[in-house]
N, C-alpha and C positions, 0 to 999 in steps of 0.2 A: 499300382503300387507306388510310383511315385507323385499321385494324387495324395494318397494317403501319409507321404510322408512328409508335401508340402503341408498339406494342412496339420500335421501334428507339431511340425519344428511353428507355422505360426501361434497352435495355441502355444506352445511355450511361449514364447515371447510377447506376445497378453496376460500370458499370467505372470511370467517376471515384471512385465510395468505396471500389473496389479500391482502384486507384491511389494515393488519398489515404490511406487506412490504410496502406500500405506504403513510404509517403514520410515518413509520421511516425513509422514504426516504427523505420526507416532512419536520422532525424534521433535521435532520441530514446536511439537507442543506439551512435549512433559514437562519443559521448563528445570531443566538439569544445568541445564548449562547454559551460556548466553547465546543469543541466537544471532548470527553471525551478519551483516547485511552489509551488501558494499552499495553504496551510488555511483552510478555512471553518468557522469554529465554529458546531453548532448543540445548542438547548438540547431535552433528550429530555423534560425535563420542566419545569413551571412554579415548583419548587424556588426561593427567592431565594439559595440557596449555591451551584447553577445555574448563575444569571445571576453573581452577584459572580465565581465563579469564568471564566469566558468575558469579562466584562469587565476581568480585569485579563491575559488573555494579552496577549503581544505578540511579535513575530518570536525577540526575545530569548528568550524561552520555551522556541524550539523548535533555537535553536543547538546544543546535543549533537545534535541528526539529522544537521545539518551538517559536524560534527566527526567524527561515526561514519565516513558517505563518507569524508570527507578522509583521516580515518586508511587507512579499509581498502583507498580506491582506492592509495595510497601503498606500502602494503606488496602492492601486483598491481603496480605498475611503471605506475598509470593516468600519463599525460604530465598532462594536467587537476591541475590541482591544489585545485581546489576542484567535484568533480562534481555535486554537488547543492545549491542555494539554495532555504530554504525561508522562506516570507514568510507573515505572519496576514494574511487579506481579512477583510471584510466577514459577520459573521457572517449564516446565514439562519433565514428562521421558519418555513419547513416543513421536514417528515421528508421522507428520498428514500423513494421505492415500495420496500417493502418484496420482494426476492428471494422468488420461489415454489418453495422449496426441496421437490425429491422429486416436483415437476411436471414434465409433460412437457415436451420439445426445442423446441414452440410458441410456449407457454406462457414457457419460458426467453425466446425470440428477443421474444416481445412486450415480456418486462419489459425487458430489453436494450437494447430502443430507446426506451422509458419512461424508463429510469434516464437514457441521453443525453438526452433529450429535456430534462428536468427536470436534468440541470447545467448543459446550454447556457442553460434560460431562470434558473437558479440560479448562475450560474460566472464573472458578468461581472467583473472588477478594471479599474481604472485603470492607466494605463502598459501597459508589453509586458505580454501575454498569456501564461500560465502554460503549460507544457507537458503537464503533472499537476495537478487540481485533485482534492485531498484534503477530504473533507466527513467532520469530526470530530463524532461525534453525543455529548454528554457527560451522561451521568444521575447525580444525587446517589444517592452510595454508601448512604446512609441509608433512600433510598425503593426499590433496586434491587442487588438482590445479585450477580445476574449478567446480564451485557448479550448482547443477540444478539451471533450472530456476525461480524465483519469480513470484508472483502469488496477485493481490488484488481483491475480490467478491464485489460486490454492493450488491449482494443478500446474507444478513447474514453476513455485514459489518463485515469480514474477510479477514487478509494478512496473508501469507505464503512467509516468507523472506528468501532468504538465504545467508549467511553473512561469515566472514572471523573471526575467532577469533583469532584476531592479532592488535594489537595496531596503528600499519604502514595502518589500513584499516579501522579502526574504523570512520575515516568519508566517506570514500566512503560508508561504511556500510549504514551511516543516508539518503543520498542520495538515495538510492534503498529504504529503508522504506519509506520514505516520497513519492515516487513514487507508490509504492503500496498503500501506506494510500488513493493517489488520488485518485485509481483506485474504493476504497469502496464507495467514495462518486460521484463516476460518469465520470470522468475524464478518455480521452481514449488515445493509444498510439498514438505516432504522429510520430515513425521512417518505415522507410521500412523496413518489417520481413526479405525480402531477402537477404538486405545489412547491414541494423541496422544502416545503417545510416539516420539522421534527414529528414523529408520530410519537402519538400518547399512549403508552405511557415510557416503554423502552427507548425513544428518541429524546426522551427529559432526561436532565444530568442529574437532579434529585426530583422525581416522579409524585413523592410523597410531600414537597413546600406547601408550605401555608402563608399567605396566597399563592396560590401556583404558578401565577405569571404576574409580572413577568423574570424567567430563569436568569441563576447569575452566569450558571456556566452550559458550555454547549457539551452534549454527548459527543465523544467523537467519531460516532459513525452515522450520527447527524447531521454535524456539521456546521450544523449555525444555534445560537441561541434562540429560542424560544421567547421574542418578548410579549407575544401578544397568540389570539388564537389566529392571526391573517398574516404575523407581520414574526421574521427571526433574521437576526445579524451574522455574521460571520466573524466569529472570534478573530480578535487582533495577534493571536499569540494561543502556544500551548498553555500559556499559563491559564488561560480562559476554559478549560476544555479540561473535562472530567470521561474516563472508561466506566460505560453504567452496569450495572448488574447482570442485564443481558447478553453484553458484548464481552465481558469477562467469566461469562458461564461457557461462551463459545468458542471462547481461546483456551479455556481448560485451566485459568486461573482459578476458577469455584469450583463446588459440585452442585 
């Protein structure tokens, strides 16, 4: 009997985190209201260019993320007129668990519920609760030339960014965020892992140019403009960077 009635109280409790992942998934992308995202700055390294840098962000910082939305829900016909707010929290002192990348499905599901674990005990703000909580890891470009790779969960509307703490990168930085942020709400990549270059035709910012290459603007779940079929850039800016037709059917801007 009391076999029976561990296993019943667990399926309740798979099916309420059914339940509840699909009630958030459902909030999160109706696009009623704005979707909430805080950044948590944290320092990769003990750098004091680091730290100066992480203490002087502030919300204002990260306004072109907010502008980028706004433009592009606008030009989809989003009703919203401003879909995404994005707020600086509290910066933290530890790293998230690092991704057991080329590990088995286990292995995945363990860190999975490590990485939630650690932004629930990592993710608290003040006032309403964030919808997205984005954890910006930032290393001085000095002591690191290239940072791991970034990372956004749909499960646990979670990003794991990793950013350049250097002023000269600060908007490329927004761009990787804003591409992550997609990834929480459903949005998937559109390059080839092999090459990282854009795939044809979903990874094109406009699919349909004449001539086709080379593109003015990067897809942003590309990532890089398309100038040539061997050769794609890395926008300097959101300004450079369009949400293509695919990637806005999958965040539930189209039908």
């Amino acid at each position: 009997m009391f076999k029976k009635i561990r296993i019943a109280i667990l399926v309740l409790i798979l099916i309420n985190v059914g339940v509840g992942a699909w009630l958030t998934r459902a909030r999160t992308t109706s696009w009623e209201r704005p979707l909430r995202v805080a950044v948590f700055p944290i320092a990769a390294d003990t750098s004091p260019a680091t730290g100066d840098y992480i203490a002087a962000l502030t919300t204002e910082t990260f306004a072109p993320v907010d502008d980028f939305f706004r433009e592009e829900g606008k030009r989809y016909g989003l009703a919203l007129s401003r879909p995404v707010e994005v707020r600086v929290a509290h910066s933290v002192a530890t790293l998230p668990p690092p991704p057991p990348y080329g590990e088995s499905g286990v292995s995945v599901l363990l860190w999975s519920l490590q990485m939630r674990y650690w932004a629930w005990r990592n993710g608290s703000v003040d006032g309403p609760a964030p919808h997205v909580r984005m954890f910006v890891v930032f290393h001085d470009p000095k002591l690191t030339t290239t940072v791991p790779h970034s990372l956004g969960l749909q499960k646990g509307l979670i990003g794991v960014v990793h950013a350049f703490a250097s002023n000269a990168q600060t908007a490329q930085n927004k761009v990787v965020i804003a591409h992550e942020l997609l990834h929480t709400v459903g949005a998937t990549d559109k390059y080839d892992p092999s090459t990282n270059l854009p795939a044809f035709p979903d990874g094109y910012a406009d699919p349909e140019q004449q001539p086709l290459l080379p593109q003015q603007f990067a897809e942003i779940m590309a990532g890089r403009i398309a100038v040539s079929r061997t050769e794609a850039e890395m926008p300097a800016s959101l300004g450079a960077v369009l949400i293509g037709a695919a990637t806005a059917r999958e965040i539930n801007w189209v039908r």
